[in-house]
SEFIZA-3560 file (N, C-alpha, C; in Angstrom, 3 decimals):
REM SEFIZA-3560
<numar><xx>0.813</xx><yy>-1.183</yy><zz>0.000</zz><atom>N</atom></numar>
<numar><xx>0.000</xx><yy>0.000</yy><zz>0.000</zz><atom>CA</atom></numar>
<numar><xx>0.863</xx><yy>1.255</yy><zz>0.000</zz><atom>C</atom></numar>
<numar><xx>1.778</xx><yy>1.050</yy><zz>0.896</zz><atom>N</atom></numar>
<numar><xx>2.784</xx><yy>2.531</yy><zz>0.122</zz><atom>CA</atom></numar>
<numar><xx>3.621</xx><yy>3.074</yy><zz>-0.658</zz><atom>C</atom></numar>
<numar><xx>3.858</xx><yy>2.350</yy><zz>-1.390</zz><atom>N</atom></numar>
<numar><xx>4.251</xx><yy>1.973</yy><zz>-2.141</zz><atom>CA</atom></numar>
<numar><xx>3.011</xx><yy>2.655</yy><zz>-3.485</zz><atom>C</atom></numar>
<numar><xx>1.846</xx><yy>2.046</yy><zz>-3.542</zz><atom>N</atom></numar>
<numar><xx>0.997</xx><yy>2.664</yy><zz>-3.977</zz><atom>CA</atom></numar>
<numar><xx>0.244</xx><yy>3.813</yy><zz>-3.927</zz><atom>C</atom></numar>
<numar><xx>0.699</xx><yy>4.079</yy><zz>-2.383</zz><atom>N</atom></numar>
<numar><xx>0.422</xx><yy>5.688</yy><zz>-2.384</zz><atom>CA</atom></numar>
<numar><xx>1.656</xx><yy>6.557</yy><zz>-2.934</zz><atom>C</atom></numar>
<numar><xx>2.795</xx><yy>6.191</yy><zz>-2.664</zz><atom>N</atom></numar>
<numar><xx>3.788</xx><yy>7.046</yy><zz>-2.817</zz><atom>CA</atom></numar>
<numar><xx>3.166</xx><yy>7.058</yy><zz>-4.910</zz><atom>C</atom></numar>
<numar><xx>3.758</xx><yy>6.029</yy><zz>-5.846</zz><atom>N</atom></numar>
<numar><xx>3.086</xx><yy>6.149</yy><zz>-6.686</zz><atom>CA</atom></numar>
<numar><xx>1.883</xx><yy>7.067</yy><zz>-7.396</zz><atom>C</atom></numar>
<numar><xx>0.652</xx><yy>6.662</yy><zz>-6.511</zz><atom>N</atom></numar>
<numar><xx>-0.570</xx><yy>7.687</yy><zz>-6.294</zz><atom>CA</atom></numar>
<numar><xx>-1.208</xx><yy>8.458</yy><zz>-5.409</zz><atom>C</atom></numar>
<numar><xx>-0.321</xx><yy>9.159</yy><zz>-5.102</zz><atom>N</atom></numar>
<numar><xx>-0.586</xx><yy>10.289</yy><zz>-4.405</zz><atom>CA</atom></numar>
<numar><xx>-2.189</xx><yy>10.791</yy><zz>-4.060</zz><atom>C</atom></numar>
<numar><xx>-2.945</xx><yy>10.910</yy><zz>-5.628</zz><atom>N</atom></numar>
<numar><xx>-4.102</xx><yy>11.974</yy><zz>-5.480</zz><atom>CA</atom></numar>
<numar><xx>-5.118</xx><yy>10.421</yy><zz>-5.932</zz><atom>C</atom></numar>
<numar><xx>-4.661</xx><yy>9.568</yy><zz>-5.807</zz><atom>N</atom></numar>
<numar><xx>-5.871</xx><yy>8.108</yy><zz>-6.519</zz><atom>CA</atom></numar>
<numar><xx>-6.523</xx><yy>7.550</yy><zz>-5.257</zz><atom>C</atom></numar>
<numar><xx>-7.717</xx><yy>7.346</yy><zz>-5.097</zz><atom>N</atom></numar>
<numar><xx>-8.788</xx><yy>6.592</yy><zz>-4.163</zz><atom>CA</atom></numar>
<numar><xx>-7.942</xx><yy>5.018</yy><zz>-4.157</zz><atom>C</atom></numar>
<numar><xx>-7.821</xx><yy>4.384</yy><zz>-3.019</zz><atom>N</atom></numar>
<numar><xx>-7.089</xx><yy>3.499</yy><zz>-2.610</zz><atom>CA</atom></numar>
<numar><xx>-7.665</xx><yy>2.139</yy><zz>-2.078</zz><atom>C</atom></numar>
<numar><xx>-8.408</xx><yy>1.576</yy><zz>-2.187</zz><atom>N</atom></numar>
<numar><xx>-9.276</xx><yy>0.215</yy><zz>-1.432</zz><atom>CA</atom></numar>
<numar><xx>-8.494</xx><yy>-0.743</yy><zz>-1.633</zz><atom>C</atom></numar>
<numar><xx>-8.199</xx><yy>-0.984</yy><zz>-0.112</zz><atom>N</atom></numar>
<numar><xx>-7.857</xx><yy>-2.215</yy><zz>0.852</zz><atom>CA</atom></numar>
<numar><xx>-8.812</xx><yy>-3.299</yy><zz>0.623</zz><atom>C</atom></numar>
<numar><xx>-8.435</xx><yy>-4.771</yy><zz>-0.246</zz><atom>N</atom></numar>
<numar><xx>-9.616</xx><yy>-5.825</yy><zz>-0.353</zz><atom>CA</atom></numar>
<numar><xx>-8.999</xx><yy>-6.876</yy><zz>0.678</zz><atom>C</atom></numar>
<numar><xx>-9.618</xx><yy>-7.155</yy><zz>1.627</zz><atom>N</atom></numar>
<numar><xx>-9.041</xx><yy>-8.222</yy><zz>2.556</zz><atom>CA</atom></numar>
<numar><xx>-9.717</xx><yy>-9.739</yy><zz>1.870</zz><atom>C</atom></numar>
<numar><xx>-9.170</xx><yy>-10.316</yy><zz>1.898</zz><atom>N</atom></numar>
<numar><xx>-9.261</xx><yy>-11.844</yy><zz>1.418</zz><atom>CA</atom></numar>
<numar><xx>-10.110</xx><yy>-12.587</yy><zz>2.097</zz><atom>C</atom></numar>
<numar><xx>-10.996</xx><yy>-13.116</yy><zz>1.752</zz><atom>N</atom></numar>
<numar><xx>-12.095</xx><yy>-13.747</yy><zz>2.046</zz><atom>CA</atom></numar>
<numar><xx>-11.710</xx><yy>-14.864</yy><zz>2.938</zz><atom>C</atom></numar>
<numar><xx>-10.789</xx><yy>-15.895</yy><zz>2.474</zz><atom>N</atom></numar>
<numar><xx>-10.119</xx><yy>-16.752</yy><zz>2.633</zz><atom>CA</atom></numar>
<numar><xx>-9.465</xx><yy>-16.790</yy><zz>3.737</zz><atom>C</atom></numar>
<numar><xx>-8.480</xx><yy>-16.042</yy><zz>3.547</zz><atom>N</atom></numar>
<numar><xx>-7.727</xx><yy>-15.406</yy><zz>4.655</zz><atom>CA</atom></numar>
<numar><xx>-8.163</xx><yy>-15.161</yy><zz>6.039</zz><atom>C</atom></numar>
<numar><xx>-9.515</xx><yy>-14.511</yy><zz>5.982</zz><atom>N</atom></numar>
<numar><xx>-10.164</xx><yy>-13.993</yy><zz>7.460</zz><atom>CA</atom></numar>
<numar><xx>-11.101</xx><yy>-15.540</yy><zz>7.773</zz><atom>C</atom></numar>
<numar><xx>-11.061</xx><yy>-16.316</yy><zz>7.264</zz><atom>N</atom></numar>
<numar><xx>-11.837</xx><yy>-17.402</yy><zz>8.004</zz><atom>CA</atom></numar>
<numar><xx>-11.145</xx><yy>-17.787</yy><zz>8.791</zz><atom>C</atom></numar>
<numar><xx>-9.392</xx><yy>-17.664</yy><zz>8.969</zz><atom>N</atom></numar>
<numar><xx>-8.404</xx><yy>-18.218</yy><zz>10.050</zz><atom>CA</atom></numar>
<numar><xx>-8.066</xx><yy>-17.172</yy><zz>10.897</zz><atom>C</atom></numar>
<numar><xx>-8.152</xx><yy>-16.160</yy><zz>10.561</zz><atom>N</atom></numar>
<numar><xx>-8.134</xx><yy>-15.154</yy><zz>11.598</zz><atom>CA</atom></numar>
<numar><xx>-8.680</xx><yy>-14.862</yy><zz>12.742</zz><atom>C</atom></numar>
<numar><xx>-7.989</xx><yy>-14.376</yy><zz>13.766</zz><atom>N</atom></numar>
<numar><xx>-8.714</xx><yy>-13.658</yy><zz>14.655</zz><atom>CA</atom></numar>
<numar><xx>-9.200</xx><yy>-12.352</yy><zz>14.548</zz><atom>C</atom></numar>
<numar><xx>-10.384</xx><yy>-11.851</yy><zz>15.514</zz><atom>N</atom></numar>
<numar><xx>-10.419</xx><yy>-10.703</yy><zz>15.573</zz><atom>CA</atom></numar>
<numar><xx>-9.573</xx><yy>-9.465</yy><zz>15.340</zz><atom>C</atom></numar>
<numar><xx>-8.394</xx><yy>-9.960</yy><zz>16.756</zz><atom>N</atom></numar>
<numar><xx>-7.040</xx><yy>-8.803</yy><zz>16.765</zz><atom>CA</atom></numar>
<numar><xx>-6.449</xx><yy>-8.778</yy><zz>15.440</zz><atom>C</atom></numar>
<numar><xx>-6.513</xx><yy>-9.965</yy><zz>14.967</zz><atom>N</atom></numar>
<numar><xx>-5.328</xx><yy>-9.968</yy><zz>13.721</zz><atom>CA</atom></numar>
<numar><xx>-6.053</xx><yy>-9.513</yy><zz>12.307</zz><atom>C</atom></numar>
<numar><xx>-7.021</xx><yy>-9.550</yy><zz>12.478</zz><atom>N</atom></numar>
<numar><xx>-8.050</xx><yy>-9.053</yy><zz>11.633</zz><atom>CA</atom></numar>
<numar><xx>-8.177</xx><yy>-7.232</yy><zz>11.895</zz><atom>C</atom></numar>
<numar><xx>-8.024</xx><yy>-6.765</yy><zz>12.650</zz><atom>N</atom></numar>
<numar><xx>-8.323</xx><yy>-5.481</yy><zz>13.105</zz><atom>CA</atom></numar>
<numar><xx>-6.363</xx><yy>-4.798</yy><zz>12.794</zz><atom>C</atom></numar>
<numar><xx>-5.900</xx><yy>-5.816</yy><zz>13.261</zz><atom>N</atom></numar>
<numar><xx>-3.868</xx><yy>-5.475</yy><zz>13.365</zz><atom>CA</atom></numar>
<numar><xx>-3.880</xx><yy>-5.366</yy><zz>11.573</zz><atom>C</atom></numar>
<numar><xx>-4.415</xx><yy>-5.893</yy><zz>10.524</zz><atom>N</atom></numar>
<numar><xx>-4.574</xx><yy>-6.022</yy><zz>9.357</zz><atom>CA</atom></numar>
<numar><xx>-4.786</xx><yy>-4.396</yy><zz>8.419</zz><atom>C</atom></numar>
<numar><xx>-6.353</xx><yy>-4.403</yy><zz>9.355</zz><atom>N</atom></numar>
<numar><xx>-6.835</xx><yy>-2.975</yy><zz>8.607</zz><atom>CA</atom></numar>
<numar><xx>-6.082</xx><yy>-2.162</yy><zz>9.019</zz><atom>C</atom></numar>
<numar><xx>-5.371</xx><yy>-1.972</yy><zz>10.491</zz><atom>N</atom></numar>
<numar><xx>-4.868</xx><yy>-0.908</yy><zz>10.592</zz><atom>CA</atom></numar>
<numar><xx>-3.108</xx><yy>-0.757</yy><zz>9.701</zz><atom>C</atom></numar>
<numar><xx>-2.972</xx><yy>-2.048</yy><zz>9.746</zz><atom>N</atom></numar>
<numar><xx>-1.529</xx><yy>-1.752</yy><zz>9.178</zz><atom>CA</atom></numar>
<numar><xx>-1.957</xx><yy>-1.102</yy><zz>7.843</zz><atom>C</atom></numar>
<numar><xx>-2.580</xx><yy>-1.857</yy><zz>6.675</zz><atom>N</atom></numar>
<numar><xx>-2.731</xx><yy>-1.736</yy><zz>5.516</zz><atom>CA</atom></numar>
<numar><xx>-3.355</xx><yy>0.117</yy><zz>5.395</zz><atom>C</atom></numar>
<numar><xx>-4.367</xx><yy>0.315</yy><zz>6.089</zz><atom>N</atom></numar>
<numar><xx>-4.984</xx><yy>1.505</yy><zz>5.945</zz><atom>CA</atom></numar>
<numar><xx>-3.482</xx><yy>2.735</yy><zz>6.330</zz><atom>C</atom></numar>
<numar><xx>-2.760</xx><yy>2.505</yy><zz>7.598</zz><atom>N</atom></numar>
<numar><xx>-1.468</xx><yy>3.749</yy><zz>7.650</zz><atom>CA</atom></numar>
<numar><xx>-0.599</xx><yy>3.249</yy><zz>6.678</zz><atom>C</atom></numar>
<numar><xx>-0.139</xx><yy>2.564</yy><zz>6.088</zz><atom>N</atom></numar>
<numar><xx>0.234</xx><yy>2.232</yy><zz>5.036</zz><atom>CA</atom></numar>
<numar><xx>-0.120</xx><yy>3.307</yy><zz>3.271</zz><atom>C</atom></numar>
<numar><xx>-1.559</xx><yy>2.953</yy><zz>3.623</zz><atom>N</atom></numar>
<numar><xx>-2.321</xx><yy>3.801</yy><zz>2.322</zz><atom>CA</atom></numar>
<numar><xx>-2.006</xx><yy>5.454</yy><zz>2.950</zz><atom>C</atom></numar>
<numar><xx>-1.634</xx><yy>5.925</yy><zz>4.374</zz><atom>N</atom></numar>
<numar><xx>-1.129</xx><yy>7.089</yy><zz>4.454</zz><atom>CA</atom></numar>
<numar><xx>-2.534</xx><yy>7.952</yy><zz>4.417</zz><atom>C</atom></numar>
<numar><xx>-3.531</xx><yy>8.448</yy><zz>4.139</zz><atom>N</atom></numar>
<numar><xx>-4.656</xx><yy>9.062</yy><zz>3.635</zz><atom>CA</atom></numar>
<numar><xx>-6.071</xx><yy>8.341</yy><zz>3.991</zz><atom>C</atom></numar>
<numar><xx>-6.482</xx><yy>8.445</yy><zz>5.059</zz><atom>N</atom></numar>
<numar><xx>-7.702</xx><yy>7.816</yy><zz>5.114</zz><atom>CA</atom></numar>
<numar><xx>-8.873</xx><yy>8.008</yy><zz>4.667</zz><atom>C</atom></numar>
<numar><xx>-9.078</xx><yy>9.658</yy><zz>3.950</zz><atom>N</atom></numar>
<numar><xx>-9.995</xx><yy>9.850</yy><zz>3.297</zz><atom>CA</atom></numar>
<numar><xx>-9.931</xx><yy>9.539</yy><zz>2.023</zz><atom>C</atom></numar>
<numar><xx>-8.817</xx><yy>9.098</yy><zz>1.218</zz><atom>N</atom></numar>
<numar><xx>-8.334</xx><yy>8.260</yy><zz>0.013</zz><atom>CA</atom></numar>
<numar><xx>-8.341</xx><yy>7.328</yy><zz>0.551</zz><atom>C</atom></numar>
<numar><xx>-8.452</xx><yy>6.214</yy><zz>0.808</zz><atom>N</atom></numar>
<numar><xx>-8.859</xx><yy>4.846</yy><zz>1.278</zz><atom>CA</atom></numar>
<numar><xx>-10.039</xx><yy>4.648</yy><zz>1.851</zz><atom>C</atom></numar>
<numar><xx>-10.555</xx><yy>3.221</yy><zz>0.955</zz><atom>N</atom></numar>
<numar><xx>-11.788</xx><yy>2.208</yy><zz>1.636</zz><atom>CA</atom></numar>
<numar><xx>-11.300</xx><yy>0.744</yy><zz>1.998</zz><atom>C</atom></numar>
<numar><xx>-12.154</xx><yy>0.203</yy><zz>2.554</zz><atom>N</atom></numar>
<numar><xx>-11.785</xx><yy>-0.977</yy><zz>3.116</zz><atom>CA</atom></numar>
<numar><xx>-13.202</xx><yy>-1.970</yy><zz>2.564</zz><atom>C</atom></numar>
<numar><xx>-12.649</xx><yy>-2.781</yy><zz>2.084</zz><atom>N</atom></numar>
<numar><xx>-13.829</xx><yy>-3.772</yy><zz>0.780</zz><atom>CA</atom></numar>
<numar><xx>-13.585</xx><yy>-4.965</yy><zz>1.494</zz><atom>C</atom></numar>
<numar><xx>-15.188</xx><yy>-5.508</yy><zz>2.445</zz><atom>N</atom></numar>
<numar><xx>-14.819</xx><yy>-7.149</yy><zz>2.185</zz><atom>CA</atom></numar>
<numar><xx>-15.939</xx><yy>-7.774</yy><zz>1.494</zz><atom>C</atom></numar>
<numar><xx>-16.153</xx><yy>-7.692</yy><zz>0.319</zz><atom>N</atom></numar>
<numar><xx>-16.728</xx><yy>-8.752</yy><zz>-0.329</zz><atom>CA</atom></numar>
<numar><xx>-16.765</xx><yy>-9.966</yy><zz>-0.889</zz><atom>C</atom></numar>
<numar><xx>-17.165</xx><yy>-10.598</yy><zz>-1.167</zz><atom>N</atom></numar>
<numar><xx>-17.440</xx><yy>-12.189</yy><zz>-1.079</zz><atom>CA</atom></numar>
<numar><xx>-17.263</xx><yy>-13.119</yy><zz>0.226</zz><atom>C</atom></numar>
<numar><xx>-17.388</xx><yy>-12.351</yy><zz>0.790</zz><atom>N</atom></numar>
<numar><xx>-17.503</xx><yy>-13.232</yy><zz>2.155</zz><atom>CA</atom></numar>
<numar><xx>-18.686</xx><yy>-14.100</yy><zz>2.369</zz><atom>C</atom></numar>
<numar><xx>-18.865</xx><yy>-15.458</yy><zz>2.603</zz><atom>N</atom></numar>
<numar><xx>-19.553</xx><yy>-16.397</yy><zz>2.743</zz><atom>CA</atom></numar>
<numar><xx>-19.870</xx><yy>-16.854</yy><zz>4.456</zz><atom>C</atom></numar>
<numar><xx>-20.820</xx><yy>-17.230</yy><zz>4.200</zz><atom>N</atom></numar>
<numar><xx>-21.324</xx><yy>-18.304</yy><zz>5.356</zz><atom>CA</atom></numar>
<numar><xx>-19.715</xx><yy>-18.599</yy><zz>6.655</zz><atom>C</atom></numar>
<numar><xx>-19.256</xx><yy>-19.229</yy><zz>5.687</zz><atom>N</atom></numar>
<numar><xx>-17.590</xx><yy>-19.670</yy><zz>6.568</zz><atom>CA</atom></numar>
<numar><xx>-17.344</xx><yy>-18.160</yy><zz>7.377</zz><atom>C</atom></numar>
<numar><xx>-18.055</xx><yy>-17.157</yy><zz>7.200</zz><atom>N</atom></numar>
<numar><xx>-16.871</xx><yy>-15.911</yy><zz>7.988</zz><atom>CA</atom></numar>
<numar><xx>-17.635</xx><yy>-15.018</yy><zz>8.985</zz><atom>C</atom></numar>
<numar><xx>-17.376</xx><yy>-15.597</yy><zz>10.424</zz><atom>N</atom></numar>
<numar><xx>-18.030</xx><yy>-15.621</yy><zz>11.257</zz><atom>CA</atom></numar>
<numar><xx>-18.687</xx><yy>-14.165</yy><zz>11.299</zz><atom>C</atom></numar>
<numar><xx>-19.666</xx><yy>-13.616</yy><zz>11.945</zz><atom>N</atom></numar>
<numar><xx>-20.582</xx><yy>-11.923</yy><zz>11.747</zz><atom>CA</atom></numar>
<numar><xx>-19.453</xx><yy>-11.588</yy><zz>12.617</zz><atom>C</atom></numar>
<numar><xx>-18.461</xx><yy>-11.912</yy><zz>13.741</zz><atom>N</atom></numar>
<numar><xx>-17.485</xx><yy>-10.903</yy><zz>14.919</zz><atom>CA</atom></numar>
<numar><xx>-16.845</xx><yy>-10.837</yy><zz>13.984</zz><atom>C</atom></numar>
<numar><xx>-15.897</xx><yy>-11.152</yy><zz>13.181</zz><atom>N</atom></numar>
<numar><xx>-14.798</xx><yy>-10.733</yy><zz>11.905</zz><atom>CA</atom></numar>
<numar><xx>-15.200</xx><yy>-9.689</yy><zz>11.386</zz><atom>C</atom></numar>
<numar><xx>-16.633</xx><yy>-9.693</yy><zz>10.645</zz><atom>N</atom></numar>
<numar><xx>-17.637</xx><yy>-8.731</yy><zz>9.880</zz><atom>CA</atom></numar>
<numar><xx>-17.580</xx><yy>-7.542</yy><zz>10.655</zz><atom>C</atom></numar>
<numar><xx>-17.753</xx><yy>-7.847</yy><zz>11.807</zz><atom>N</atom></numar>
<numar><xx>-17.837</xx><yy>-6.627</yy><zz>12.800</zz><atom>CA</atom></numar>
<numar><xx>-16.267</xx><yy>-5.900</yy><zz>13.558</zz><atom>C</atom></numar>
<numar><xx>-15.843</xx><yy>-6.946</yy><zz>13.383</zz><atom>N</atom></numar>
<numar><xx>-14.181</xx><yy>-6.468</yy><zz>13.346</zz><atom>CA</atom></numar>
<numar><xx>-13.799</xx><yy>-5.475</yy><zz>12.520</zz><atom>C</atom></numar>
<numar><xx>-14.192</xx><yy>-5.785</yy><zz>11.267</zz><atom>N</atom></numar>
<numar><xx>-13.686</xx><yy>-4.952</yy><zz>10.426</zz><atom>CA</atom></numar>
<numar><xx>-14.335</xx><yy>-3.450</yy><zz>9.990</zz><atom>C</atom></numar>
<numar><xx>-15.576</xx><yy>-3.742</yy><zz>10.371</zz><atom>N</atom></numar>
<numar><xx>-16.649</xx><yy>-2.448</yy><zz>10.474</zz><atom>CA</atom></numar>
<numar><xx>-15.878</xx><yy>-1.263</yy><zz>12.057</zz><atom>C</atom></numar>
<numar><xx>-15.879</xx><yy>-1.796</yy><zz>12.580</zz><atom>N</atom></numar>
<numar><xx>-15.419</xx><yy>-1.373</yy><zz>14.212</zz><atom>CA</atom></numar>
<numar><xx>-14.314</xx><yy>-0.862</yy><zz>13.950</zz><atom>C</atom></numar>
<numar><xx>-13.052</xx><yy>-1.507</yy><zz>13.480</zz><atom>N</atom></numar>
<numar><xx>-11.754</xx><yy>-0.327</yy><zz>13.281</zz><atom>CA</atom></numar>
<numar><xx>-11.607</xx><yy>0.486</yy><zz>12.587</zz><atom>C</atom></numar>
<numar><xx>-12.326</xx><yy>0.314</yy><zz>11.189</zz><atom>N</atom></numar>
<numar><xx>-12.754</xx><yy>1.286</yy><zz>10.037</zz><atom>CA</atom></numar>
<numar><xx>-13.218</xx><yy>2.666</yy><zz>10.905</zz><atom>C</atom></numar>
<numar><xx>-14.030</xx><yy>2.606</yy><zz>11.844</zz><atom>N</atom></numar>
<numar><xx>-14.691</xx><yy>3.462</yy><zz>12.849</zz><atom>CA</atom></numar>
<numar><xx>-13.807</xx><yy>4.071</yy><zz>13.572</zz><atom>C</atom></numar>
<numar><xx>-13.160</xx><yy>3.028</yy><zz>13.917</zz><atom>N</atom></numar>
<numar><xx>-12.348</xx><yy>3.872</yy><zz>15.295</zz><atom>CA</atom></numar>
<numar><xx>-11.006</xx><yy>4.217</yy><zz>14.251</zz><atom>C</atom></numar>
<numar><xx>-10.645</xx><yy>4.212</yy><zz>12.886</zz><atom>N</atom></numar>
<numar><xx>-9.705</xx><yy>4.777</yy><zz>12.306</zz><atom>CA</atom></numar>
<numar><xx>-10.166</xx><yy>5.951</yy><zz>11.856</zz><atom>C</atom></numar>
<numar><xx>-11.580</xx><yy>6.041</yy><zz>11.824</zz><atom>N</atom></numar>
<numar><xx>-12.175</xx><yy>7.411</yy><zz>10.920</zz><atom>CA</atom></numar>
<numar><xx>-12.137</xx><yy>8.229</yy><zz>12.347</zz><atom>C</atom></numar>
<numar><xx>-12.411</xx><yy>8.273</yy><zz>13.789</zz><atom>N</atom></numar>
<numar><xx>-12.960</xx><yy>8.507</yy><zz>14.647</zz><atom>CA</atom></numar>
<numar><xx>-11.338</xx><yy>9.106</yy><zz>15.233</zz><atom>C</atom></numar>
<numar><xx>-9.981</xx><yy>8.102</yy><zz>15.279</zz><atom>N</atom></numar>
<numar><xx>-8.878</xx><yy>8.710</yy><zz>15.548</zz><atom>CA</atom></numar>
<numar><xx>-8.432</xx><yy>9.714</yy><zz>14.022</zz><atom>C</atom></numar>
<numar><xx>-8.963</xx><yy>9.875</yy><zz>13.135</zz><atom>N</atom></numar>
<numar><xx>-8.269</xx><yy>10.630</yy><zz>12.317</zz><atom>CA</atom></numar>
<numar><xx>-9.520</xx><yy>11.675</yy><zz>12.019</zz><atom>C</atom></numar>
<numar><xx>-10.531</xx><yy>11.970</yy><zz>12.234</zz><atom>N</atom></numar>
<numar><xx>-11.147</xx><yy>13.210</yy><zz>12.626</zz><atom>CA</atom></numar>
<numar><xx>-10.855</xx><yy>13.835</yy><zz>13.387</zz><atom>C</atom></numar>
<numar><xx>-10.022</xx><yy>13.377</yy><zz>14.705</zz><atom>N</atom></numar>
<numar><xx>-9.604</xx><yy>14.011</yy><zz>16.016</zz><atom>CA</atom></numar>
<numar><xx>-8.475</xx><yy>14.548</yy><zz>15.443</zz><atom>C</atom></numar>
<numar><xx>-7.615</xx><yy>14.548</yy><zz>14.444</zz><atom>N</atom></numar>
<numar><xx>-6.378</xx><yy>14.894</yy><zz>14.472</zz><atom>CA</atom></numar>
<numar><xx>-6.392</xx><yy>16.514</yy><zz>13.226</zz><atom>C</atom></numar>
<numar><xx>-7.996</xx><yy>16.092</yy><zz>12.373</zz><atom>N</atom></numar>
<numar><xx>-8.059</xx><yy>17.168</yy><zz>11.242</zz><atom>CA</atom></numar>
<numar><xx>-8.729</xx><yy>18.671</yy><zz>12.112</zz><atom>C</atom></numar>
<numar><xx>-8.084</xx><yy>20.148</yy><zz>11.199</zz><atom>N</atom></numar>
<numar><xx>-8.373</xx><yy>21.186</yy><zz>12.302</zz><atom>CA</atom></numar>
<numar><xx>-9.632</xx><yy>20.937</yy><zz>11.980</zz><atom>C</atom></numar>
<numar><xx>-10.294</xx><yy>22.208</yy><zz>12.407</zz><atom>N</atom></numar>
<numar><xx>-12.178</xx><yy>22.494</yy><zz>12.608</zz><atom>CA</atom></numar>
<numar><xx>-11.869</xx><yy>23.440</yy><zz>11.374</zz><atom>C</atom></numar>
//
């Protein structure tokens, strides 16, 4: 991802987490994920976070894992932009 920002500077950025992937995951490591990848992308209002195709196999706390830090990344980086 920074690599891709450095690259694209001014381009909209979505983080796709692997479907696959989060069926072995934990919560933390699932949440340690978005946050790496998202400061990575550097720009949080240029970055989304996509999990689609997620199936049956991927438990609703993962789902909600990933909804929840998305939050608390928008929630610590509103605190930091002036008024």
């Amino acid at each position: 991802m920074a690599k891709l920002r450095e690259k694209l500077p001014k381009t909209f950025l979505n983080i796709r987490l692997s479907p696959v992937e989060i069926i072995e995951q934990s919560t933390g490591q699932i949440a340690e994920t978005v946050r790496r990848l998202a400061a990575e992308a550097g720009d949080p209002q240029m970055t989304g976070v996509c999990c689609i195709n997620m199936d049956e196999k991927v438990a609703d706390d993962k789902i909600t894992a990933i909804f929840k830090t998305v939050e608390d990344i928008r929630k610590e980086y509103s605190g930091l932009m002036e008024p």
